[in-house]
Backbone bond lengths (Angstrom), bond angles and torsions (degrees), N, CA, C in turn:
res aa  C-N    CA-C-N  psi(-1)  N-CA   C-N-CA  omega(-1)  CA-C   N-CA-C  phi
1 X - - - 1.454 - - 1.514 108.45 -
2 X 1.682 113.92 150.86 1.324 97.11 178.90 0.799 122.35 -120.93
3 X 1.643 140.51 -167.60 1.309 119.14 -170.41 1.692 118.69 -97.40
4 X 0.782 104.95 133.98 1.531 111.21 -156.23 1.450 118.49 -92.01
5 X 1.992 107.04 -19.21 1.342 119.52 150.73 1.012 121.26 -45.69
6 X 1.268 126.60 -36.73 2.042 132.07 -167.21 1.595 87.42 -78.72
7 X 1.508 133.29 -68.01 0.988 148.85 -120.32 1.765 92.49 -90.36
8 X 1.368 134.37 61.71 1.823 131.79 149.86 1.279 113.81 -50.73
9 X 1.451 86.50 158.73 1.557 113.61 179.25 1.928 96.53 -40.27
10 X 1.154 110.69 -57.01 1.724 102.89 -152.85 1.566 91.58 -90.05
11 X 1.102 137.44 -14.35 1.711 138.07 167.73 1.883 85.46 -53.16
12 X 1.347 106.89 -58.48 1.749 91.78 -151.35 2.160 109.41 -82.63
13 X 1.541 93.09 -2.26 1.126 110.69 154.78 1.354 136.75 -33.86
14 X 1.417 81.86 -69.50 1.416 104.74 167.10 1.687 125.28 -61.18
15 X 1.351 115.38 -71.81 1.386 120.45 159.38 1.387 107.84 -25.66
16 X 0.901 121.44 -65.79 1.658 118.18 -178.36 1.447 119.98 -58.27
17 X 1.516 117.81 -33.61 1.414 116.71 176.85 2.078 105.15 -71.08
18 X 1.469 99.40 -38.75 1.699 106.21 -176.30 1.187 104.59 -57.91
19 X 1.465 128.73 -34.66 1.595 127.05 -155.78 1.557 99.07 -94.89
20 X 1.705 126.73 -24.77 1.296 127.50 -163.23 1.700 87.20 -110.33
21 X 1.088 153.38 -10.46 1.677 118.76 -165.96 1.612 124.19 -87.67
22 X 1.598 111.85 -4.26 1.104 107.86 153.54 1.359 135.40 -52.53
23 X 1.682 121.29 -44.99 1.112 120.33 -177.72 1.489 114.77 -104.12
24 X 1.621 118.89 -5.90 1.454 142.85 174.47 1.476 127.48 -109.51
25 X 1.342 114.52 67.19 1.454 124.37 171.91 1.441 139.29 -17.77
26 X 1.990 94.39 -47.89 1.377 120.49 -159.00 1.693 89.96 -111.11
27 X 1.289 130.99 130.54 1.799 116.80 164.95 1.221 87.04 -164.32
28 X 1.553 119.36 128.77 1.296 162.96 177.73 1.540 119.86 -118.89
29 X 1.354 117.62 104.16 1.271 124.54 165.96 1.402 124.50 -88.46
30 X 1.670 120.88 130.11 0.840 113.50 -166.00 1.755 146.15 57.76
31 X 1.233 124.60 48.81 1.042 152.68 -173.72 1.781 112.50 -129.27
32 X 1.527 108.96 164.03 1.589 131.81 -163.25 1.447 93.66 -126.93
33 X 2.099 111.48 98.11 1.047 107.48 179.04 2.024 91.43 -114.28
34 X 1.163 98.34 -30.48 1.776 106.39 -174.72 1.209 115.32 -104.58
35 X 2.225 107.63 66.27 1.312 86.53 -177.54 1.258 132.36 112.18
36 X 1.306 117.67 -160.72 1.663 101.79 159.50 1.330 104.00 -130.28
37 X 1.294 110.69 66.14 1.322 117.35 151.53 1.588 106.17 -132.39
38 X 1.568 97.41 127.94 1.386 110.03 157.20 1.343 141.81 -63.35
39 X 1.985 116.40 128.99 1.542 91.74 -155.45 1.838 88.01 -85.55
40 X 1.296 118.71 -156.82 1.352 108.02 175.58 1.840 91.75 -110.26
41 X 1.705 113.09 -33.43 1.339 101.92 166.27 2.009 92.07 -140.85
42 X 1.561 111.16 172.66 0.955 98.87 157.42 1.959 99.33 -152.74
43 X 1.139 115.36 -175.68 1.498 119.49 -171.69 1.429 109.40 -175.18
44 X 1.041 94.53 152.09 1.877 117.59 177.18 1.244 110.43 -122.95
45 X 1.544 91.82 138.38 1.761 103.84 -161.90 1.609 107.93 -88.86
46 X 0.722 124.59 178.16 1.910 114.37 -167.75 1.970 96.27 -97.71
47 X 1.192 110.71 4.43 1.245 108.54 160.53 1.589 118.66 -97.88
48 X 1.487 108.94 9.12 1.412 120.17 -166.45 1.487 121.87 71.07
49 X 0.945 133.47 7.29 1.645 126.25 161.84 1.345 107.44 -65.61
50 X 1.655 105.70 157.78 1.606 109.43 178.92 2.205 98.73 -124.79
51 X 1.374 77.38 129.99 1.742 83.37 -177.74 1.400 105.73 -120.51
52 X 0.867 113.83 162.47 1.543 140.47 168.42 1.153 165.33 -103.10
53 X 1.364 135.28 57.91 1.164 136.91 -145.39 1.841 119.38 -99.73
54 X 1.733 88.83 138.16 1.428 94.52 -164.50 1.588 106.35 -105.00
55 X 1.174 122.99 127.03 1.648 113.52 173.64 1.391 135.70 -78.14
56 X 0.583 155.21 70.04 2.005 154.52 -124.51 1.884 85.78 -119.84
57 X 1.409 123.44 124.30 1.001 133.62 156.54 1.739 140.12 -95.38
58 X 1.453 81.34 -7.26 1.616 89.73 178.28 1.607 97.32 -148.19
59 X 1.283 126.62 165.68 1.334 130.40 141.31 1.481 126.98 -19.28
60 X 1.573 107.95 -92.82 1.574 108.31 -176.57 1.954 106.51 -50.04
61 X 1.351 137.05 -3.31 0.919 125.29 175.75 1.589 118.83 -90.03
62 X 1.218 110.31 -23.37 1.756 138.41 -160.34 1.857 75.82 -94.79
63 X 0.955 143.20 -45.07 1.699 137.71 -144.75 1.853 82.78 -96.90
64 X 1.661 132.07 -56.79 0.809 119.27 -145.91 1.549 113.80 -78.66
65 X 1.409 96.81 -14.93 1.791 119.27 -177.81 1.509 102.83 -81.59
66 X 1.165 131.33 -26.03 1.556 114.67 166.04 1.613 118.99 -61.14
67 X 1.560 100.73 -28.10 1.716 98.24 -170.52 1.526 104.75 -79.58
68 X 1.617 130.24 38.09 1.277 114.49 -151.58 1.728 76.90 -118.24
69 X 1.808 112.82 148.13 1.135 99.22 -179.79 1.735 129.63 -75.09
70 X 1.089 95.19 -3.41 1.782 97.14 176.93 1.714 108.99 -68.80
71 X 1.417 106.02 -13.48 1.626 93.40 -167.83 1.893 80.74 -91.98
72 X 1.118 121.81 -25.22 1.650 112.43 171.77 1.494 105.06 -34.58
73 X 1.245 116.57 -51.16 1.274 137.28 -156.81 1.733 100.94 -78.38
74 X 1.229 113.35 -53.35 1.638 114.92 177.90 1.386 113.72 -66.52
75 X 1.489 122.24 -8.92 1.356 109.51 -178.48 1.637 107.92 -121.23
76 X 1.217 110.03 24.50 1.455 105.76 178.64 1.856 115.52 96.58
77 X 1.583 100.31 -22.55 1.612 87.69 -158.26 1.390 125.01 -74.30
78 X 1.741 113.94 -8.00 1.255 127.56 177.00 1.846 93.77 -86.13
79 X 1.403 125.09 106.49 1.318 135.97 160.09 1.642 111.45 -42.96
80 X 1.188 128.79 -42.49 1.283 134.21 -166.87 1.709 131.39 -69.09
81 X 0.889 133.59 111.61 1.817 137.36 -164.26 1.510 100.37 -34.75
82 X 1.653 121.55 -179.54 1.391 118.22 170.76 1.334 108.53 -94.66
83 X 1.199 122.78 174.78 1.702 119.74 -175.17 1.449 106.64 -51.84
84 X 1.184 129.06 155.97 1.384 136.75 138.00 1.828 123.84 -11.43
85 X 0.887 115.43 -74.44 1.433 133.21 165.31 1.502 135.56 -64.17
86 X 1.750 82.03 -7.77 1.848 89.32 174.22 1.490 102.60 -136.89
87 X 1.085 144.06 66.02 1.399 135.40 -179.83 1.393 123.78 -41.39
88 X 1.592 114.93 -36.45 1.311 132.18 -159.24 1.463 95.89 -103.15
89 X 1.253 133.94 78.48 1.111 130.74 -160.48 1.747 122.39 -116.88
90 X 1.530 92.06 37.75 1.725 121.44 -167.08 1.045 130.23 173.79
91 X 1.504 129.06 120.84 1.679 116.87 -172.02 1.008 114.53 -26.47
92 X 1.364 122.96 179.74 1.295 143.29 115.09 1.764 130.75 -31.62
93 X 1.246 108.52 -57.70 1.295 123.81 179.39 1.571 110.46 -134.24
94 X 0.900 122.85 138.59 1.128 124.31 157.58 1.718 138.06 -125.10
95 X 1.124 125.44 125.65 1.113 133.96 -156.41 1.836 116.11 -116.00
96 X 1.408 116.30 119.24 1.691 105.90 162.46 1.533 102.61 -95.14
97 X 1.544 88.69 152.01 1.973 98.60 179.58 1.390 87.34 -125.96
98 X 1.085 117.97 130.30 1.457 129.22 143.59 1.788 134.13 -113.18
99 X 1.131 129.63 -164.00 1.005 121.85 162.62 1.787 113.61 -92.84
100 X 1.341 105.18 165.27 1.664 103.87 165.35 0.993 113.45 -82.74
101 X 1.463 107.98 150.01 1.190 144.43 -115.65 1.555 142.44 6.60
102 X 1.313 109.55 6.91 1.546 110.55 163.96 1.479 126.81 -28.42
103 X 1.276 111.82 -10.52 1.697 124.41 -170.12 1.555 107.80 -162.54
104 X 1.723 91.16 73.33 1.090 89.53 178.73 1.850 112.38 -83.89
105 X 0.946 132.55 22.14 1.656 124.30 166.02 1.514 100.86 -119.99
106 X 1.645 127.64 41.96 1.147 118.78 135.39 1.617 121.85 106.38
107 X 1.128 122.01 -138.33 1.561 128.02 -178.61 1.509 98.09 -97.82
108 X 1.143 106.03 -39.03 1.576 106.97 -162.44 2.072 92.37 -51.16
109 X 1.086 120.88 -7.75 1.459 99.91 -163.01 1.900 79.45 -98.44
110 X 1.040 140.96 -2.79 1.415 139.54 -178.83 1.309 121.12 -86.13
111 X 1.181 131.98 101.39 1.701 127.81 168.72 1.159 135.43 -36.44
112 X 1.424 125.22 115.83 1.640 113.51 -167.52 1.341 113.29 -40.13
113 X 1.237 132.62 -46.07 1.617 129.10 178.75 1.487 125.57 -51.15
114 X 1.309 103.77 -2.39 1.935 117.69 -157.51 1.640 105.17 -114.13
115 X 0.990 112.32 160.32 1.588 110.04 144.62 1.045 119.58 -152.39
116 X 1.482 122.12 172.71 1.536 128.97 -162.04 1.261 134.00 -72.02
117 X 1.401 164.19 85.53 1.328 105.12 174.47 1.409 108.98 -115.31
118 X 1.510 146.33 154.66 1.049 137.20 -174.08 1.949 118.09 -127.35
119 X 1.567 89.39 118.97 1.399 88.51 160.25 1.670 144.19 -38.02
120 X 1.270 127.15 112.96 1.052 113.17 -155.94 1.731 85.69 -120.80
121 X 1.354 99.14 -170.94 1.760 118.71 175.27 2.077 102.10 -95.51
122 X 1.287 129.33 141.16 1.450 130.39 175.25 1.653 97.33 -72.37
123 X 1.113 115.94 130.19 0.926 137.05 176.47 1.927 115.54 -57.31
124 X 0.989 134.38 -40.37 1.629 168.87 99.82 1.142 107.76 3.08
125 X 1.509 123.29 -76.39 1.638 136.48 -159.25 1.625 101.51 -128.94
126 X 1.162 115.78 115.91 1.347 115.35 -164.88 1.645 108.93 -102.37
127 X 1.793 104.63 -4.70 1.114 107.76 -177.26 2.008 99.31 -101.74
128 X 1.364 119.32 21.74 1.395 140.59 166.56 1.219 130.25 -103.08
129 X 0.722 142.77 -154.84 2.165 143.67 171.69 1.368 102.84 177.54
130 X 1.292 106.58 145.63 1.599 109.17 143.07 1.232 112.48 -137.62
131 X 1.530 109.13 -179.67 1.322 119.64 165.86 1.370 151.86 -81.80
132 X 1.140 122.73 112.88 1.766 130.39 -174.90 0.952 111.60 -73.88
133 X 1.410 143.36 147.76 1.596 136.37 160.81 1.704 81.04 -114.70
134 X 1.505 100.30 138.51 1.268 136.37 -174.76 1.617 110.27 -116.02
135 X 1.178 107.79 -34.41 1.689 109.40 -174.07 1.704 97.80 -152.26
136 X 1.308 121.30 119.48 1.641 120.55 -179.19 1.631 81.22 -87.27
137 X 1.856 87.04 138.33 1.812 103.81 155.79 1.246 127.01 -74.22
138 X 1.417 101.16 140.39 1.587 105.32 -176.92 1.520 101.26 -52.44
139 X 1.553 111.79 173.58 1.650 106.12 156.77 1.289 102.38 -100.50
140 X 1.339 143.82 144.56 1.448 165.50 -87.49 1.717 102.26 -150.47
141 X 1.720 93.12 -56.91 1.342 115.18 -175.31 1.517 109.68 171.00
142 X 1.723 116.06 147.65 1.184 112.02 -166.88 1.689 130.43 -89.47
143 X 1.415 96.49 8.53 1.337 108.56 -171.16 2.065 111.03 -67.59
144 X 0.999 90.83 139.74 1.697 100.72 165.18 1.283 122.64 -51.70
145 X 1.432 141.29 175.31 1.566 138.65 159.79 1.561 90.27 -74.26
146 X 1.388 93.99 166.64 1.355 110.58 178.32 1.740 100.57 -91.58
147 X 1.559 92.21 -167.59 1.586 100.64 -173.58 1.516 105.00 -87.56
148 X 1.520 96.84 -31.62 1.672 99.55 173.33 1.891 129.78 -76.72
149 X 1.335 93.39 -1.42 1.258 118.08 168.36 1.249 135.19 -70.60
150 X 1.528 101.90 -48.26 1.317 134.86 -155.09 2.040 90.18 -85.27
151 X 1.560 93.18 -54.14 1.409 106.02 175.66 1.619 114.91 -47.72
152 X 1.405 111.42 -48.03 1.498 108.37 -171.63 1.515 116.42 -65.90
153 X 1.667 108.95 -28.51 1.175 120.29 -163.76 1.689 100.11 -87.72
154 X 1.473 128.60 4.13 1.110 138.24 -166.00 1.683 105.42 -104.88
155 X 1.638 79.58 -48.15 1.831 86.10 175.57 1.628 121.10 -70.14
156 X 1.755 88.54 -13.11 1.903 78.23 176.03 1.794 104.17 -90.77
157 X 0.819 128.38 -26.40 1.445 142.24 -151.15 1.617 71.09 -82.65
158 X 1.373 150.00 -78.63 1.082 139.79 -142.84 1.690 116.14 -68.02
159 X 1.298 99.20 -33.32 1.312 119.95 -168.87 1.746 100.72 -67.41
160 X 1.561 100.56 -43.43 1.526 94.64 -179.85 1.481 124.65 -91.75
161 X 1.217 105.53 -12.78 1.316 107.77 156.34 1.767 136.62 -90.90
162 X 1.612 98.93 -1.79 1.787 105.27 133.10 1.181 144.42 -55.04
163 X 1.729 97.07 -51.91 1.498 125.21 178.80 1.231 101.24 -62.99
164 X 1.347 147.57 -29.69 1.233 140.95 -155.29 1.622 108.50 -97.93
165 X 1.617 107.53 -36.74 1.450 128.98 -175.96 1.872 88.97 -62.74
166 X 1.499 114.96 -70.61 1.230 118.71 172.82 1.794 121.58 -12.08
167 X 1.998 77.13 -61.37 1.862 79.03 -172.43 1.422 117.96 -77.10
168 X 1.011 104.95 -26.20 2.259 115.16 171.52 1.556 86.45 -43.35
169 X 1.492 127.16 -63.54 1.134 138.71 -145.52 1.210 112.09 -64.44
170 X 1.364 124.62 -54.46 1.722 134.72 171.14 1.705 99.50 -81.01
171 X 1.251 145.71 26.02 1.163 125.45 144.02 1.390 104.02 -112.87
172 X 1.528 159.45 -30.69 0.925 150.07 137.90 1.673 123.92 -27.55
173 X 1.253 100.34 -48.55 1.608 100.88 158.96 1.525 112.78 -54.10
174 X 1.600 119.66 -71.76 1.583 121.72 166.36 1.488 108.69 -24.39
175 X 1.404 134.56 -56.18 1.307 146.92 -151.58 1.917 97.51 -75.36
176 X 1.094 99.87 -57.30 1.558 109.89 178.82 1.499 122.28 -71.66
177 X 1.841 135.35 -17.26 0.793 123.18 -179.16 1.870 85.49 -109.24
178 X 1.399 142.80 0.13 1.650 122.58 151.00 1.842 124.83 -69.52
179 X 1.699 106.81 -28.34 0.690 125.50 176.18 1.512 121.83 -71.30
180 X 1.402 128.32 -31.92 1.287 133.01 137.88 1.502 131.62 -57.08
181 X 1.424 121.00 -32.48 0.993 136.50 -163.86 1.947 92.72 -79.09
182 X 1.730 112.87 -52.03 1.580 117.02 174.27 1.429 111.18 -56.83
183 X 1.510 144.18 -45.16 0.973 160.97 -158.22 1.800 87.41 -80.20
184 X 1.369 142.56 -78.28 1.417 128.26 179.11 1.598 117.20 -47.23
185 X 1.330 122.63 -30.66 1.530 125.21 158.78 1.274 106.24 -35.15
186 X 1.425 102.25 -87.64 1.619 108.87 -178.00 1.400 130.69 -34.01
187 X 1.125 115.17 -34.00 1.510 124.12 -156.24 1.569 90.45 -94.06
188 X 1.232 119.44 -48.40 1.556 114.21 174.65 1.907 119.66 -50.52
C-alpha cells in the first residue's frame, strides 16, 4: 500500500494528466463544466469525447461522493431530461482515481456507470506512480460537449493560465527585489 500522504489531489493530477495526454489534448483540472458541480479534473479525447475524472483519496471520501446527486444523474436514477440549455449534461465516461488500496474489497465499491483507475507505486522508481485502469467506463452516451461547454472549459483554461502568468510574474519580482536586497548587504 502506498502512502497516500505524498499522493494530493493535484500530485494525482498530474499522474493522470502524464498517463492520458497522448490520446487527450484538452485536460482541465478542477473546473465547472456540469453545472455546479465541480469536476476534480476533466478532458477531451482527441476523438472529441468529454470524460471525467473524480479523485477520492480515502475510503469514507470515495463512499460519500456517490451519495452526491449528479451521480443520481450518471446512473439513470433521476428520470428527468437535462436542462434546455445543456443537453449534454454528463461525460462521456466517467472515471474515479484513487490511490492503492483505498478499496481494498474491490469493484464492488465502484458504480456500474464509473470506472476505476488506481494509483499505484512505478515499479522502477518507487518514489513515482502510475496509472492502472482496474475497471474501463462504460460510455454514458455518445453525444459531443456542447458549444457551451467547450466555452466554459475555455474560460477556465484561460483564466488559469493568466493566473499563473500573474504568479511567474510576482515571484520573479520577489526573486529580483531579494536579490538586490543580498547584493546591498554585501557591498555594505
Amino acid at each position: 500500500m502506498t502512502d497516500n500522504g505524498k499522493l494530493t489531489e493535484k500530485r494525482i493530477q498530474r499522474i493522470v494528466r502524464f498517463a492520458i495526454c497522448g490520446s487527450h489534448p484538452i485536460i482541465v483540472p478542477n473546473c465547472f463544466v456540469f453545472g455546479a458541480n465541480e469536476s476534480d479534473m476533466i478532458s477531451i479525447t482527441s476523438t472529441g469525447y468529454l470524460w471525467e475524472w473524480e479523485i477520492k483519496r480515502t475510503r469514507s471520501d470515495l463512499y460519500a461522493d456517490k451519495r452526491k446527486d449528479r451521480h443520481k444523474h450518471y446512473s439513470g436514477e433521476y428520470g428527468g431530461a437535462p436542462p434546455p440549455d445543456e443537453p449534454v449534461a454528463k461525460p462521456n465516461r466517467f472515471y474515479y482515481v484513487i490511490p492503492d488500496g483505498v478499496v481494498d474489497e474491490g469493484l464492488k465499491a465502484i458504480p456500474d456507470y464509473a470506472g476505476l483507475m488506481v494509483v499505484v507505486p512505478n515499479r522502477w522508481n518507487p518514489n513515482e506512480y502510475d496509472l492502472k485502469r482496474v475497471k474501463a467506463a462504460p460510455m454514458l452516451h455518445n453525444d459531443k460537449p456542447t458549444t457551451g461547454q467547450i466555452e466554459r472549459i475555455a474560460k477556465v483554461l484561460t483564466g488559469k493560465y493568466w493566473g499563473a502568468r500573474y504568479d511567474l510574474a510576482e515571484a520573479r519580482d520577489t526573486i529580483r527585489r531579494y536579490r538586490e536586497q543580498l547584493k546591498k548587504g554585501e557591498s555594505e
